[in-house]
Biopython code that builds the backbone (N, CA, C, O; Angstrom):
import numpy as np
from Bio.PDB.StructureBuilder import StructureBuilder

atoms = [
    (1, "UNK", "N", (128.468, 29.174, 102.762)),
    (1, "UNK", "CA", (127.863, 28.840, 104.022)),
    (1, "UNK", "C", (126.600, 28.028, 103.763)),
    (1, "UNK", "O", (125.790, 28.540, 102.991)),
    (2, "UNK", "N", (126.352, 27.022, 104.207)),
    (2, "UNK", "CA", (125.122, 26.189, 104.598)),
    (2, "UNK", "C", (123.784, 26.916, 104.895)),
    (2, "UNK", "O", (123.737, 27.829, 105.719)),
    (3, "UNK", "N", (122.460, 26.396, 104.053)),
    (3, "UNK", "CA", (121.587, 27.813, 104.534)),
    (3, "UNK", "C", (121.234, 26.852, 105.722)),
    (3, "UNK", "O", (120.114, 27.043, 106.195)),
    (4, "UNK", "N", (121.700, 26.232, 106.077)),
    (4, "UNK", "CA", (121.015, 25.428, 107.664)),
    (4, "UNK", "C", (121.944, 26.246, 108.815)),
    (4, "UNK", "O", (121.591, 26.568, 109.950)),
    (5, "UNK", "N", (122.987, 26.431, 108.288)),
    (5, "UNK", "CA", (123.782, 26.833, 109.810)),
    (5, "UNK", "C", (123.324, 28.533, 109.232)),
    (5, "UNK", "O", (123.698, 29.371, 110.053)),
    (6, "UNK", "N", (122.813, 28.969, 108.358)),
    (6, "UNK", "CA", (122.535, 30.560, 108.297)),
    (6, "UNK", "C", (121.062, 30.565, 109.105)),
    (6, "UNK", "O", (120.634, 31.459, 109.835)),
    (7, "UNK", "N", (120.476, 29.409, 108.785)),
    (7, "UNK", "CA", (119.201, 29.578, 109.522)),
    (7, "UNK", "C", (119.519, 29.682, 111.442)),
    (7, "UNK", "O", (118.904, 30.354, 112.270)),
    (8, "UNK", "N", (120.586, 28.827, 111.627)),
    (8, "UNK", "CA", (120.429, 28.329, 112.988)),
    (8, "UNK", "C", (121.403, 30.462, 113.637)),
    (8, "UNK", "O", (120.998, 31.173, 114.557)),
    (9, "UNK", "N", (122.370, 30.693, 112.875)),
    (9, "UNK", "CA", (123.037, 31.673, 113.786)),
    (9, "UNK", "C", (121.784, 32.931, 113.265)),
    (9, "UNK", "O", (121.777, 33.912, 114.010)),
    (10, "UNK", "N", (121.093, 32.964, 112.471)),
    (10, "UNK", "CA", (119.971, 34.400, 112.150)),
    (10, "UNK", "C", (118.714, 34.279, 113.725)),
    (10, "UNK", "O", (118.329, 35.159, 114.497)),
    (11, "UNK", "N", (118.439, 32.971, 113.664)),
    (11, "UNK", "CA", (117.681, 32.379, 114.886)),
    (11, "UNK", "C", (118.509, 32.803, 116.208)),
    (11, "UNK", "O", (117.727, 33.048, 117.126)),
    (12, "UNK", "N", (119.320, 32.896, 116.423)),
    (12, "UNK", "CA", (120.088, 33.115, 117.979)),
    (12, "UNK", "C", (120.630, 34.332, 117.970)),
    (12, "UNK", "O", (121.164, 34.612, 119.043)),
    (13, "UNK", "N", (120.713, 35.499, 116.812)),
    (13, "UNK", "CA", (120.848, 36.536, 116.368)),
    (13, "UNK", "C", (119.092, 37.025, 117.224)),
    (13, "UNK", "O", (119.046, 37.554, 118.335)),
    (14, "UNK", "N", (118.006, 36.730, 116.496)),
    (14, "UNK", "CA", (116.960, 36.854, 117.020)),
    (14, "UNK", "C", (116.789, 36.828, 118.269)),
    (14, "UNK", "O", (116.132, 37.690, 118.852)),
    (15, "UNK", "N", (117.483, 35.613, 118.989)),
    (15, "UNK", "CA", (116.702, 35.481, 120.519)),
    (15, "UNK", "C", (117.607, 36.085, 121.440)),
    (15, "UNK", "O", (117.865, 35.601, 122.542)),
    (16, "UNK", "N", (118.277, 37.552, 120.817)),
    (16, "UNK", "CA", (119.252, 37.757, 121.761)),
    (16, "UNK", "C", (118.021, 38.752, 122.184)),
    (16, "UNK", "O", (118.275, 38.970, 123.368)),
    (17, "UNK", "N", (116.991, 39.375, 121.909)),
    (17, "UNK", "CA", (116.298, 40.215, 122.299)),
    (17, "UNK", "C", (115.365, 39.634, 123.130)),
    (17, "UNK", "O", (114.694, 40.359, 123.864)),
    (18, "UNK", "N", (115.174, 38.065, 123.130)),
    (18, "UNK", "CA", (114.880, 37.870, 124.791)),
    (18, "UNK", "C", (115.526, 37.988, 125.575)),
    (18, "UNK", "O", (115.129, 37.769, 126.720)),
    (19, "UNK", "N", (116.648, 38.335, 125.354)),
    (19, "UNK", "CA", (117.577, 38.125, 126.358)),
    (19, "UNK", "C", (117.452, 39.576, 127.059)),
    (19, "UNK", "O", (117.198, 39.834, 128.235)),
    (20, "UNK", "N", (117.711, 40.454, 125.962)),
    (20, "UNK", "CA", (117.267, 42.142, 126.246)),
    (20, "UNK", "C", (116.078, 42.328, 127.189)),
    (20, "UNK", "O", (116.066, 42.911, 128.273)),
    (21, "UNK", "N", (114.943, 41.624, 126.459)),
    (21, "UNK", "CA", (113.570, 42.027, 127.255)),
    (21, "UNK", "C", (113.654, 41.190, 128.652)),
    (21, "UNK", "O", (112.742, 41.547, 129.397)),
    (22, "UNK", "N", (114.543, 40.105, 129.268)),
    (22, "UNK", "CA", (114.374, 39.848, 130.365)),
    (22, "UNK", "C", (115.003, 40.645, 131.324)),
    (22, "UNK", "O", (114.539, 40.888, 132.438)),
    (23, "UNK", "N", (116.565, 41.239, 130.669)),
    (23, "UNK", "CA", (117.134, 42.531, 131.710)),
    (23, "UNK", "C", (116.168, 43.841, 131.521)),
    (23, "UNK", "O", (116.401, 44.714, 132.356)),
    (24, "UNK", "N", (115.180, 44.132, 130.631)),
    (24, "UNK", "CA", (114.585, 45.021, 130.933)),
    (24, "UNK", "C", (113.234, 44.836, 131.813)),
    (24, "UNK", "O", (112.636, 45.755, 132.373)),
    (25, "UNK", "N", (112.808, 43.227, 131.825)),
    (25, "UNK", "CA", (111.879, 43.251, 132.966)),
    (25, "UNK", "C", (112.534, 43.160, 134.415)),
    (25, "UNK", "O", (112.013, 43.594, 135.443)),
    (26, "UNK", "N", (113.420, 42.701, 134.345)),
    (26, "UNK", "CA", (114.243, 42.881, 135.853)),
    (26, "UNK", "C", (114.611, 44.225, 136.437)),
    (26, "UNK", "O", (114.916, 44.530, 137.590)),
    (27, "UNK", "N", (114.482, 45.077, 135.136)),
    (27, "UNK", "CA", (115.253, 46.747, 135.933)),
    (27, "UNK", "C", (113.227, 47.281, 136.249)),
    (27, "UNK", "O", (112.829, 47.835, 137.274)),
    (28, "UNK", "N", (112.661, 47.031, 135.479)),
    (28, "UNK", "CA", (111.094, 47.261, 135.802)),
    (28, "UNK", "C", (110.615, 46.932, 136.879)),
    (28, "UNK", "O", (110.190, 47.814, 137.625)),
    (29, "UNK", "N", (110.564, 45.821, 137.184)),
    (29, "UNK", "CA", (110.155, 45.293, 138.840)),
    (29, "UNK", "C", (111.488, 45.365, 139.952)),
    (29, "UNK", "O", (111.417, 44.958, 141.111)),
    (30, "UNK", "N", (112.464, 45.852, 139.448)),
    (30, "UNK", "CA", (113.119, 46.432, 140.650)),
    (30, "UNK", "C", (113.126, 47.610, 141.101)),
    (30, "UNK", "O", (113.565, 47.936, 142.204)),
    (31, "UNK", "N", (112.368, 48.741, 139.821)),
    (31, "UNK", "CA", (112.595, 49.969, 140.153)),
    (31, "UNK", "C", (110.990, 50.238, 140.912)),
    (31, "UNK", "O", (110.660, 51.253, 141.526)),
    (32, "UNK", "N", (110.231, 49.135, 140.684)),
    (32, "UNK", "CA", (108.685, 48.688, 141.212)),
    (32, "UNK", "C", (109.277, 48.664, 142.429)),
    (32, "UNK", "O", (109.201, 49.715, 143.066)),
    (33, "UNK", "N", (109.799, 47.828, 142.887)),
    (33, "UNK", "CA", (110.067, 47.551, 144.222)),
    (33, "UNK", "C", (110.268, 48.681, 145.208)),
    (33, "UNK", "O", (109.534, 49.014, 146.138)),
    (34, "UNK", "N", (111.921, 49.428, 144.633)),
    (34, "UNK", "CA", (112.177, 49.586, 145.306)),
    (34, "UNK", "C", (111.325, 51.492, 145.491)),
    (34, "UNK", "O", (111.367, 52.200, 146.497)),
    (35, "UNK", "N", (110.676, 51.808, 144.186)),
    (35, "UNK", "CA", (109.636, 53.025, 144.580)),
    (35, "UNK", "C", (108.796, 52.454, 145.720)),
    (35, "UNK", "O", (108.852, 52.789, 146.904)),
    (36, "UNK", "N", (108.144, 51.692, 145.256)),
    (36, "UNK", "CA", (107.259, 51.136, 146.704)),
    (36, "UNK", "C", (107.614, 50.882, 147.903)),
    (36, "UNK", "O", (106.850, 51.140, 148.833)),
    (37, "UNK", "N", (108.643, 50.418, 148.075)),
    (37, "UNK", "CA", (109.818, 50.474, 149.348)),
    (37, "UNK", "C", (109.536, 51.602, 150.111)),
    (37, "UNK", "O", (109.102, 51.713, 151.257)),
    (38, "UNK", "N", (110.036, 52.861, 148.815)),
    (38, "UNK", "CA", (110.513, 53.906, 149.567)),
    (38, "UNK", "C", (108.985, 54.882, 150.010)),
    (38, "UNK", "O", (108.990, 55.885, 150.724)),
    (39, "UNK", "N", (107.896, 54.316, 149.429)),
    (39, "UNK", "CA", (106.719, 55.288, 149.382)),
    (39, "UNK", "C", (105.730, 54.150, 149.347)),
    (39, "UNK", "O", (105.475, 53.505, 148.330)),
    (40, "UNK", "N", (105.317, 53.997, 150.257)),
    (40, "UNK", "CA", (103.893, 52.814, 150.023)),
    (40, "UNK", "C", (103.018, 53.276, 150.111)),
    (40, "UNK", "O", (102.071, 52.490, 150.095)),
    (41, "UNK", "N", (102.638, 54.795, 150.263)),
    (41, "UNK", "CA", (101.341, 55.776, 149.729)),
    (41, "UNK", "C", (101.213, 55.855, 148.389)),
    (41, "UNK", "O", (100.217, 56.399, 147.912)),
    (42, "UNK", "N", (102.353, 55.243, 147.462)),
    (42, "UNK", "CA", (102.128, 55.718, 146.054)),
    (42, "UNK", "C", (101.990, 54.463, 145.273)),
    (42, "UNK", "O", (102.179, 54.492, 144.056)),
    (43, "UNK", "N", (101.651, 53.281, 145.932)),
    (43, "UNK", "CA", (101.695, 52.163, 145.469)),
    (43, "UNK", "C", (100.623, 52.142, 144.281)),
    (43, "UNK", "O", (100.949, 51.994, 143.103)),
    (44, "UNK", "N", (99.335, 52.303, 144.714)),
    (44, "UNK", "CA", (98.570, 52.500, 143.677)),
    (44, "UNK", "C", (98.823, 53.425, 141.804)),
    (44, "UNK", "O", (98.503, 53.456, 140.615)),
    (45, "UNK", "N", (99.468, 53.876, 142.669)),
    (45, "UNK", "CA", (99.626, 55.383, 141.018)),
    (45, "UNK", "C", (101.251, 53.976, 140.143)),
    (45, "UNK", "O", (101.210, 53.398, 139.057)),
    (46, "UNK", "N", (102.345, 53.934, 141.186)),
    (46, "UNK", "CA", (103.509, 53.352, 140.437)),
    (46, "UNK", "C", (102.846, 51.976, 140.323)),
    (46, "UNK", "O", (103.896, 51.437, 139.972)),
    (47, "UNK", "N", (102.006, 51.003, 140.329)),
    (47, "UNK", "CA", (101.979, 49.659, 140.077)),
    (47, "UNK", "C", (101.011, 49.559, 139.173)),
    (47, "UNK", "O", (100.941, 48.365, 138.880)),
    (48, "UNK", "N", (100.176, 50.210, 138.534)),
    (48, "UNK", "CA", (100.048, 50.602, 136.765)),
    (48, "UNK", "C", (100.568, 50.902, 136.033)),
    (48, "UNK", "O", (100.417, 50.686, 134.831)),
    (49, "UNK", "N", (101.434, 51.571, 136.644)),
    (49, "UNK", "CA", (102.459, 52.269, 135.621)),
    (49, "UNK", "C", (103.702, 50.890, 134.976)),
    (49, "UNK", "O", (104.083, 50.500, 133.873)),
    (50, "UNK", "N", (103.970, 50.530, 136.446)),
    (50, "UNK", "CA", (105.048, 49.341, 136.137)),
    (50, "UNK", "C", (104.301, 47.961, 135.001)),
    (50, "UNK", "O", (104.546, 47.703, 133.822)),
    (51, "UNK", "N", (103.578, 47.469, 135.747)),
    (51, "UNK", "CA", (102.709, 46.745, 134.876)),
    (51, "UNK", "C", (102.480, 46.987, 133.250)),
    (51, "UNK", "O", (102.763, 46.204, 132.344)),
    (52, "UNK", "N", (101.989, 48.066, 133.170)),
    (52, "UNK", "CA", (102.097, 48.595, 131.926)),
    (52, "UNK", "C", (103.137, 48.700, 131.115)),
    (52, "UNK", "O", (103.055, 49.075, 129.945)),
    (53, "UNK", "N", (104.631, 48.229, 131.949)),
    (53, "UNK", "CA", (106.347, 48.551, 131.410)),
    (53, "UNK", "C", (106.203, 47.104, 131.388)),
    (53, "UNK", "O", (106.567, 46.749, 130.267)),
    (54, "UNK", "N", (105.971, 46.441, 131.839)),
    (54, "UNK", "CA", (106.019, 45.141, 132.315)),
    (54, "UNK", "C", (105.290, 44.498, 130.545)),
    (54, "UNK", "O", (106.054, 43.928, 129.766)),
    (55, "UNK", "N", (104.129, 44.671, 130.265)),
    (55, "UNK", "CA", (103.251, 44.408, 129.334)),
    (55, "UNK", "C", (103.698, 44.499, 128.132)),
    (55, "UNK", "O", (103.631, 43.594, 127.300)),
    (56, "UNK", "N", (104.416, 46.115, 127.878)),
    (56, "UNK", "CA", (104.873, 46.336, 126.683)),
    (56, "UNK", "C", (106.470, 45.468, 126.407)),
    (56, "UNK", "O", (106.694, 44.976, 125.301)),
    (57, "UNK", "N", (107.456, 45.372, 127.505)),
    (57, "UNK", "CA", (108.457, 44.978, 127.560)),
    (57, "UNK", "C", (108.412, 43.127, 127.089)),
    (57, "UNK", "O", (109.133, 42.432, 126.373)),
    (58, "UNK", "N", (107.529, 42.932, 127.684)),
    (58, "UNK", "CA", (107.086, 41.501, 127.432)),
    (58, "UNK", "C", (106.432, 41.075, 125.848)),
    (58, "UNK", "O", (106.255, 39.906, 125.505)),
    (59, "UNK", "N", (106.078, 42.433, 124.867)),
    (59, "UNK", "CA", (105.639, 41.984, 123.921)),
    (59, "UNK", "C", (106.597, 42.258, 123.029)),
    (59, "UNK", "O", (106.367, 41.890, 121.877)),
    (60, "UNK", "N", (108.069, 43.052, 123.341)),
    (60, "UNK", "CA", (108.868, 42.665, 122.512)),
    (60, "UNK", "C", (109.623, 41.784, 122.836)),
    (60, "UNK", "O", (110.256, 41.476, 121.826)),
    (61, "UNK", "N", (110.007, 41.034, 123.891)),
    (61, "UNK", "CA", (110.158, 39.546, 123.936)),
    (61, "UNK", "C", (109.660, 38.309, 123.157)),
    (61, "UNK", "O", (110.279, 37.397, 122.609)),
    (62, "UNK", "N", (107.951, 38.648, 123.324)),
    (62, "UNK", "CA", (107.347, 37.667, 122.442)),
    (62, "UNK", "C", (107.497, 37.865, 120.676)),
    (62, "UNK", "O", (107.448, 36.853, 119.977)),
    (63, "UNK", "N", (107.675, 39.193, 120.058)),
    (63, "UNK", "CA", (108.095, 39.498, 119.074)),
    (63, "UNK", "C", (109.552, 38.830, 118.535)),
    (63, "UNK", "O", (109.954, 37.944, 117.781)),
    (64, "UNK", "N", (109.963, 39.674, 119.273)),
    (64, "UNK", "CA", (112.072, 38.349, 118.815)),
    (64, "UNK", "C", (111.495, 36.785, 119.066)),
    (64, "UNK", "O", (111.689, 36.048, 118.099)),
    (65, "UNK", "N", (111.057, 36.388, 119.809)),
    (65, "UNK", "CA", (110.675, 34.959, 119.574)),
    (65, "UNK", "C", (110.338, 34.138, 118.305)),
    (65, "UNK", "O", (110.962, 33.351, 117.593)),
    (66, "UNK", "N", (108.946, 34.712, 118.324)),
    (66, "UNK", "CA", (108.670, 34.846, 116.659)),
    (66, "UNK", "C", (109.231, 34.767, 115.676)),
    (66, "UNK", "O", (109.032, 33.950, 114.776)),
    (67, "UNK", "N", (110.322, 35.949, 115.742)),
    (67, "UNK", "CA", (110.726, 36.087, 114.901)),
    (67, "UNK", "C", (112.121, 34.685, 114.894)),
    (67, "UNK", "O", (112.487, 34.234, 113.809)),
    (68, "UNK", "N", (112.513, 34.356, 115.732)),
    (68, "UNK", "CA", (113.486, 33.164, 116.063)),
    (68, "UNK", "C", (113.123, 32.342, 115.229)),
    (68, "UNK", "O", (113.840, 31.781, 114.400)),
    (69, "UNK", "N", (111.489, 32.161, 115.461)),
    (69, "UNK", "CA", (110.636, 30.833, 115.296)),
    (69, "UNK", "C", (110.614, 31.029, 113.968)),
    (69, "UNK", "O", (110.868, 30.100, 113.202)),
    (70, "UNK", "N", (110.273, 32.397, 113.482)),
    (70, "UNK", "CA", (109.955, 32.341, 111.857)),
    (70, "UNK", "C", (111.061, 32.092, 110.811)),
    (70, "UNK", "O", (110.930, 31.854, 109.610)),
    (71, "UNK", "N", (112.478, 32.234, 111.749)),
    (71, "UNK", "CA", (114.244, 32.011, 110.674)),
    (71, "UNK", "C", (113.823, 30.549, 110.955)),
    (71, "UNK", "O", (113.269, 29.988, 110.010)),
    (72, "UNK", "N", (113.956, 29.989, 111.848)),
    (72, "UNK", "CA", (114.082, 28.293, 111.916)),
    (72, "UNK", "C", (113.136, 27.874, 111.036)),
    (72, "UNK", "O", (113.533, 27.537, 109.921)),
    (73, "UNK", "N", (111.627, 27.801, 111.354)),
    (73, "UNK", "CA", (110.833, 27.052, 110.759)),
    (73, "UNK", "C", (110.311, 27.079, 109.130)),
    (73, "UNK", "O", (110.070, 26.212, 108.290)),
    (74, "UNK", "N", (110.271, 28.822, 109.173)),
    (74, "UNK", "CA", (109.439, 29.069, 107.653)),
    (74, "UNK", "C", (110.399, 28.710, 106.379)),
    (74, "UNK", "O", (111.623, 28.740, 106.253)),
    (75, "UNK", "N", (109.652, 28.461, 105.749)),
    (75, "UNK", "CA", (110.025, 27.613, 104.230)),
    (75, "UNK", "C", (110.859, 28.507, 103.436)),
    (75, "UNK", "O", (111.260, 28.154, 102.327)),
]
sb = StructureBuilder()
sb.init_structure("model")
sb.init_model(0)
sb.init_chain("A")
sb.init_seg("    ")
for serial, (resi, resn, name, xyz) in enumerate(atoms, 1):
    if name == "N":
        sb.init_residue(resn, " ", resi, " ")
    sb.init_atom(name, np.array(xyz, "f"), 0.0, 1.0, " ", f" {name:<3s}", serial, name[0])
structure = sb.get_structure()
């Protein structure tokens, strides 16, 4: 095998976990939603909480990226 085409499928191997962290920010701000929907006295207590799912979920997104970036580019 070519280490160019090992670089390119290890890289898309990698960015499948953006793919992960975007269905896990979508189940986060829907389950945001729809608590708040159902209770808008509790908005304050659940929209730190979500945010905070939101924050961490988003930094393993930016992590698999990275790591995408680091099969393609590094030497």
């Amino acid at each position: 095998m070519d280490p160019h085409s090992a670089k390119l499928i290890g890289a898309g191997l990698a960015a499948i976990g953006v793919l992960g962290a975007g269905i896990g920010i979508g189940n986060i701000f829907g389950s945001l939603i729809s608590s708040i929907a159902r209770n808008p006295a509790a908005r304050d207590q659940v929209f730190g909480i979500g945010m905070l799912g939101f924050a961490l979920t988003e930094a393993v997104a930016l992590y698999a990226l990275l790591i995408a970036f680091l099969v393609l580019y590094a030497v």
